[in-house]
C-alpha positions in Angstrom: 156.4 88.8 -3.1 160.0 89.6 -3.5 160.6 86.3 -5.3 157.9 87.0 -7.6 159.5 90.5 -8.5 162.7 88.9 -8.8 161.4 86.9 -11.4 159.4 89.5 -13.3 162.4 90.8 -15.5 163.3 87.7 -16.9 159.6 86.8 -17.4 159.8 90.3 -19.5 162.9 89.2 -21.2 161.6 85.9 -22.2 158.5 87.1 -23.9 160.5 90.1 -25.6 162.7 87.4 -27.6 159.9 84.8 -28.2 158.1 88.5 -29.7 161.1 89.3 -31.7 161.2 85.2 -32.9 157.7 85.6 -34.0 158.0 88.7 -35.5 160.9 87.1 -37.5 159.4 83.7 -38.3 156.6 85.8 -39.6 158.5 88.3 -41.8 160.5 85.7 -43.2 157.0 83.2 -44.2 155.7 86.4 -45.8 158.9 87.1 -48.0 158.9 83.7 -48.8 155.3 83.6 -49.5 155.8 86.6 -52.5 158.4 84.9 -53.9 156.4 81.4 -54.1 152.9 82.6 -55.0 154.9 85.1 -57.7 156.5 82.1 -59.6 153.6 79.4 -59.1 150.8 81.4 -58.8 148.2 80.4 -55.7 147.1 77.0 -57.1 150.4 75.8 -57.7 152.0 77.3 -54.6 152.5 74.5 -51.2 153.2 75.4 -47.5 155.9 72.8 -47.8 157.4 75.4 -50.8 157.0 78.3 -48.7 158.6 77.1 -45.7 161.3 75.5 -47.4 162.1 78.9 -49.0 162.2 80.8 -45.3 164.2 77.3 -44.3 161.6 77.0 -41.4 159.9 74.0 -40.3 156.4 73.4 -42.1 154.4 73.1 -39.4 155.7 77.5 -38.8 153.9 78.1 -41.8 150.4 77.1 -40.5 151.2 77.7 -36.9 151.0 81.4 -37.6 148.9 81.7 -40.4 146.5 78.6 -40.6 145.7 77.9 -44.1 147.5 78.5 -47.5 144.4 80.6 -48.6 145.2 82.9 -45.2 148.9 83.3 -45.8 147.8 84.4 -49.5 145.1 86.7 -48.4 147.5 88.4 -45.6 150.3 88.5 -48.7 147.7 90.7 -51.0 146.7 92.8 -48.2 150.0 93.7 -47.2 150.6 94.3 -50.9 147.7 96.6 -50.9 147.6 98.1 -47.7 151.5 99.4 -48.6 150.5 100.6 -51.8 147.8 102.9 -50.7 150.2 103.9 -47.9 152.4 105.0 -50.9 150.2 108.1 -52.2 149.6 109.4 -48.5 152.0 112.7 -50.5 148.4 113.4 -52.5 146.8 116.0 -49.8 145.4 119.0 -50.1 147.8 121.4 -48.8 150.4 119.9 -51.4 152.0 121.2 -54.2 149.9 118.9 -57.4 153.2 118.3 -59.5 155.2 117.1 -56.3 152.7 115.2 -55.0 151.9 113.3 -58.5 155.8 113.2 -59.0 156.4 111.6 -55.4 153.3 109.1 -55.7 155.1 107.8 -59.1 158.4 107.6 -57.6 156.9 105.0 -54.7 155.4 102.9 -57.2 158.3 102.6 -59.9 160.8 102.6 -56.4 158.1 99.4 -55.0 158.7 97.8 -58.5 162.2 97.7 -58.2 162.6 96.9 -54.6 159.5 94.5 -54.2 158.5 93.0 -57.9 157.6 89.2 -56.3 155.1 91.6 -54.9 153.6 93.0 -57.6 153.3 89.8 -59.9 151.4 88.3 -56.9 148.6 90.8 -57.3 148.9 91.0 -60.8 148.3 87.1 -60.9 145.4 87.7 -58.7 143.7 89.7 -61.0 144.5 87.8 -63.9 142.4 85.3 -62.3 139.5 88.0 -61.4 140.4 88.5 -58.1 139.1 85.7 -55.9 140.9 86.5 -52.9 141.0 90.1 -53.1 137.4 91.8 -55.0 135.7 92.7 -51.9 139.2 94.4 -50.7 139.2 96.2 -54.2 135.5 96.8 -53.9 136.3 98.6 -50.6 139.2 99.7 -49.4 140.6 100.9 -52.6 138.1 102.3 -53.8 137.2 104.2 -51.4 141.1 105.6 -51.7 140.2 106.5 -55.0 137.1 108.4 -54.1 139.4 110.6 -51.2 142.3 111.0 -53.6 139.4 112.1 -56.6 138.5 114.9 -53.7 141.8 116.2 -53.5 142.1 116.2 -57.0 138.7 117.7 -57.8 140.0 120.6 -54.9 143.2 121.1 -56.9 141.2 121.9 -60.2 138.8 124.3 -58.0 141.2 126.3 -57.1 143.0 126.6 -60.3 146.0 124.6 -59.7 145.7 121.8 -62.4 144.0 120.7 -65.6 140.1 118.6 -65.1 141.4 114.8 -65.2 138.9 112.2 -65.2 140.7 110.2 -61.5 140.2 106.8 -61.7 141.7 106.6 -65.4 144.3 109.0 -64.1 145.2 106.0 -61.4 145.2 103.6 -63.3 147.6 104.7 -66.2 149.7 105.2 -63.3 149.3 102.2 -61.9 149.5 100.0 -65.2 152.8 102.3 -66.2 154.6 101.9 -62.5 153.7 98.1 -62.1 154.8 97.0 -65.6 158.4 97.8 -64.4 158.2 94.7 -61.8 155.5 92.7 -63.9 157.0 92.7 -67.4 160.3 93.2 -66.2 161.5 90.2 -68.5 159.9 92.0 -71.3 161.9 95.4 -70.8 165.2 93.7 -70.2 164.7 91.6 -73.1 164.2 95.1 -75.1 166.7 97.0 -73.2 169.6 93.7 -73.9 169.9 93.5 -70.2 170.8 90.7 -68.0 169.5 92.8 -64.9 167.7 96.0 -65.0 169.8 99.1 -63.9 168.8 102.1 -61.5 168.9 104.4 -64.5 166.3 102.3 -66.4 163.9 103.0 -63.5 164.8 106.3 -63.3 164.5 106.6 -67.0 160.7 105.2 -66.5 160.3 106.9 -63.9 161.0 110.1 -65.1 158.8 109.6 -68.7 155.8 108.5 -66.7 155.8 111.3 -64.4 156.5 113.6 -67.3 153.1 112.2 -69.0 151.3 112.4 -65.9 152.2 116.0 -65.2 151.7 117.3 -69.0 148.2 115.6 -68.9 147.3 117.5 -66.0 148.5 120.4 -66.9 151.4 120.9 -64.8 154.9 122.0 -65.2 157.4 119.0 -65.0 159.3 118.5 -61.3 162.8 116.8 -61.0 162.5 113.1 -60.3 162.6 112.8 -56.8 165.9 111.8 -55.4 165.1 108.4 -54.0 164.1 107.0 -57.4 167.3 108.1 -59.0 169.8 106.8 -56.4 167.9 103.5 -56.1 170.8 101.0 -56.7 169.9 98.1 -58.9 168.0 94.9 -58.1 170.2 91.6 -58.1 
């Protein structure tokens, strides 16, 4: 009994690091994943190509995710699942223009930050969305049916202009994501080598602008974490 005790905090230990090793092996397959599936698209993409870019051995790659098809599915979902995370500000105790304001910040500030991310999903649905239709056909969805309550409680009480939603989302979406999807196209336009934080505060600032004056509400400062944002190398 006492050797088996002994032994229990270094059992502990042990699993705690092979955690953190999976936890790292995983986070690093999945960055490398975006980046892959972002430039080739899922057909040309290989597990070889995605584990030589997070310099692990192949055989990581489908130890702990299986298939190509399930790394891509768990690459769109975490795409997804962080996006809808991003408009958790659109409540019904909130103030309309913040909330709208701070929803647009996230997704210009997840443009910047994360653009291998969006050009995965927007490849996806270039292709009509093989991988992803029934998570469209549920999960967001039924986001855009809570947020359209919110909304819909907003114009009840006064505090904003009727909007028909799901058009409302996505002009938002198509304005926010274009900043990470046609991102060669705006620095082409804009003579940049790199896009600068002031660009996406710039677009930023324009879109919420729009989005406010179509719903009838007065404009709000763009919210501080967009305009500090430093620039994407």
């Amino acid at each position: 009994m006492k050797r088996a005790k002994a032994r229990a905090p270094s059992v502990r230990v042990h699993a705690n690091r092979r955690e953190r090793r999976r936890q790292d092996s995983e986070a690093r397959i999945l960055r490398a994943a975006e980046q892959v599936f972002a430039e080739t698209g899922f057909s040309g993409a290989t597990t070889a190509d995605i584990a030589a870019r997070a310099r692990l051995p192949k055989a990581n790659v489908h130890y702990y995710f299986g298939t190509k098809e399930r790394l891509y599915r768990r690459v769109l979902k975490r795409i997804l699942d962080a996006w809808l995370a991003s408009g958790d500000s659109i409540r019904p105790e909130a103030d309309p223009a913040t909330a709208f304001a701070d929803y647009i910040a996230a997704k210009v500030e997840a443009s910047q930050r994360q653009p291998f991310a969006s050009k995965v999903f927007a490849n996806e649905i270039l292709h009509g969305a093989p991988q992803v239709s029934d998570y469209l056909a549920d999960q967001v969805r039924r986001w855009v049916e809570a947020k359209a309550k919110v909304i819909d409680e907003w114009v009840a009480r006064g505090l904003m202009r009727p909007v028909h939603v799901p058009h409302l989302f996505f002009v938002i979406w198509s304005a926010t994501q274009t900043y990470a999807d046609f991102e060669c196209q705006i620095r082409a336009v804009l003579k940049r080598r790199h896009l600068r934080s002031e660009d996406y505060s710039a677009g930023c600032a324009l879109i919420t602008r729009m989005v406010l004056s179509a719903c009838g509400l007065a404009a709000k400062p763009v919210p501080r974490r967009t305009a500090r944002a430093g620039r994407r190398t």
